[in-house]
DOVO-212630 format. One line per field, with one value per residue: residue number from 1; residue in three letters; chain; x negated, y, z negated of N, C-alpha, C in turn. Coordinates in steps of 0.2 Angstrom, whole numbers. Each point is the difference from the previous one (the first is absolute). Layout:
BEGIN
drense = NUM/... $
zamar = ALA/... $
fike = A/... $
n.u = X/... $
n.v = Y/... $
n.w = Z/... $
ca.u = X/... $
ca.v = Y/... $
ca.w = Z/... $
c.u = X/... $
c.v = Y/... $
c.w = Z/... $
This chain:
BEGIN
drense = 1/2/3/4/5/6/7/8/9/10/11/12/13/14/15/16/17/18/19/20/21/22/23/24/25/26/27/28/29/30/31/32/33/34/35/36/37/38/39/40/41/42/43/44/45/46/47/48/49/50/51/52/53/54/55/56/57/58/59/60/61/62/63/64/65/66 $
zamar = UNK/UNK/UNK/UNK/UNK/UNK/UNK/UNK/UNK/UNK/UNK/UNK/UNK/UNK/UNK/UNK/UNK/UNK/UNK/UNK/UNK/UNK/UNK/UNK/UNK/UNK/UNK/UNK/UNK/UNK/UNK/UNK/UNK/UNK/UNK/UNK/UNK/UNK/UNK/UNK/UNK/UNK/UNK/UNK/UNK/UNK/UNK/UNK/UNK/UNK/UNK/UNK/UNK/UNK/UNK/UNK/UNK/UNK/UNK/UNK/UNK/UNK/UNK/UNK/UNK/UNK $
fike = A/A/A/A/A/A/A/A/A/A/A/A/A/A/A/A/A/A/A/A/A/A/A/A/A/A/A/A/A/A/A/A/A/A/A/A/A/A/A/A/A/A/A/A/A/A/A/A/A/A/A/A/A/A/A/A/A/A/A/A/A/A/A/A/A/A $
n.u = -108/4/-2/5/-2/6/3/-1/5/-3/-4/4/5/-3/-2/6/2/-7/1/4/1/-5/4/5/-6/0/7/0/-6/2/-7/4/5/-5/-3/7/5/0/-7/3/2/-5/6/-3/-2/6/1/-7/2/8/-3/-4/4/3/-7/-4/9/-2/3/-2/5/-3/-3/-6/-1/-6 $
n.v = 45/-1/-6/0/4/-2/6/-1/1/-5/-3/-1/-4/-5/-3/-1/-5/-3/-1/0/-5/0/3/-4/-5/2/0/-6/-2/-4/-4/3/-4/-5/4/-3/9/1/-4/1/7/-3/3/6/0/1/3/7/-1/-1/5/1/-1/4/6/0/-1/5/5/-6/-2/2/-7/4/2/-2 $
n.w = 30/5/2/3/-6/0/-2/-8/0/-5/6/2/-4/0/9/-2/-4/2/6/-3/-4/6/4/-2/0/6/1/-5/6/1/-6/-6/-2/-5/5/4/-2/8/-1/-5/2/2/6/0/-4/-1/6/-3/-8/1/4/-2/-4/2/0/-8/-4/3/-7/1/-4/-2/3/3/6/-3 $
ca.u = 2/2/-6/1/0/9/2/8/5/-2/-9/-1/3/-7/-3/4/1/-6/1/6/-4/-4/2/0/-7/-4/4/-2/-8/-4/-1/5/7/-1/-2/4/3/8/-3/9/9/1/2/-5/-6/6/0/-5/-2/3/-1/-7/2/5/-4/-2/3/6/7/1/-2/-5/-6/-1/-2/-6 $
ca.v = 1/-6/-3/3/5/4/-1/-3/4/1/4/8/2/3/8/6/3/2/10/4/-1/4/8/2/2/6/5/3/0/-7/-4/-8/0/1/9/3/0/-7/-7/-5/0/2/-3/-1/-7/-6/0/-4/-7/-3/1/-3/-8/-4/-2/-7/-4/-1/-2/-4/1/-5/2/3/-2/5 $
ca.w = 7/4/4/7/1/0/-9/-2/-6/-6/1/4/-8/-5/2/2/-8/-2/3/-2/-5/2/2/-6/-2/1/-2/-8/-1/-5/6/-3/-3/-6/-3/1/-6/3/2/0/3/7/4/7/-2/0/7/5/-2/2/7/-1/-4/6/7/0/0/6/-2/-3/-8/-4/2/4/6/2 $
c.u = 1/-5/1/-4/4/0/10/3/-1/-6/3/5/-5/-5/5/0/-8/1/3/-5/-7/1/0/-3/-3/3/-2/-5/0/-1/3/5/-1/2/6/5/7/-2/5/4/-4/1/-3/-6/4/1/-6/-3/5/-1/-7/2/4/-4/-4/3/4/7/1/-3/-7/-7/-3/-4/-6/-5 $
c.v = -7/-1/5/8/6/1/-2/4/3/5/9/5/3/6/7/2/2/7/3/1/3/6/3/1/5/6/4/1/-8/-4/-9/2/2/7/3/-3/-5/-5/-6/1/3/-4/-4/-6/-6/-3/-7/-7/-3/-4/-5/-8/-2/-2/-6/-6/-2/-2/-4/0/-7/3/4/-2/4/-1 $
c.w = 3/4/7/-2/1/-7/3/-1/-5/-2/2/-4/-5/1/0/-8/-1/2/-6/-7/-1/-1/-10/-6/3/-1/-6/-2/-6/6/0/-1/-7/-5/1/-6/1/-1/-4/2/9/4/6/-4/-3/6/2/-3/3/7/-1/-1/7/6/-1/1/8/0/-4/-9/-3/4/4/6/0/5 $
């Protein structure tokens, strides 16, 4: 998170896909991705690594801002 306390773009990206990707777990009753029979062709957990890598990275490709 940004020292001011305000999320970025990227942070609220990821609480949105955490949402989604959440819902979807409890949807099926898992308490992971793992146990799901979609866990390679799923969009929504393609979504939220994507989203994850971009909120660490802040867009920017290579290192992370942690």
């Amino acid at each position: 998170m940004q020292e001011s306390g305000q999320k970025d773009k990227f942070e609220l990206a990821f609480e949105e896909k955490a949402k989604i990707l959440q819902g979807c777990q409890k949807q099926k009753e898992l308490k992971s991705c793992f146990s799901c029979e979609k866990f390679f062709d799923c969009q929504i957990r393609k979504d939220y690594v994507d989203t994850c890598y971009n909120s660490m990275s802040k867009g920017n490709s290579g290192g992370f801002d942690f």
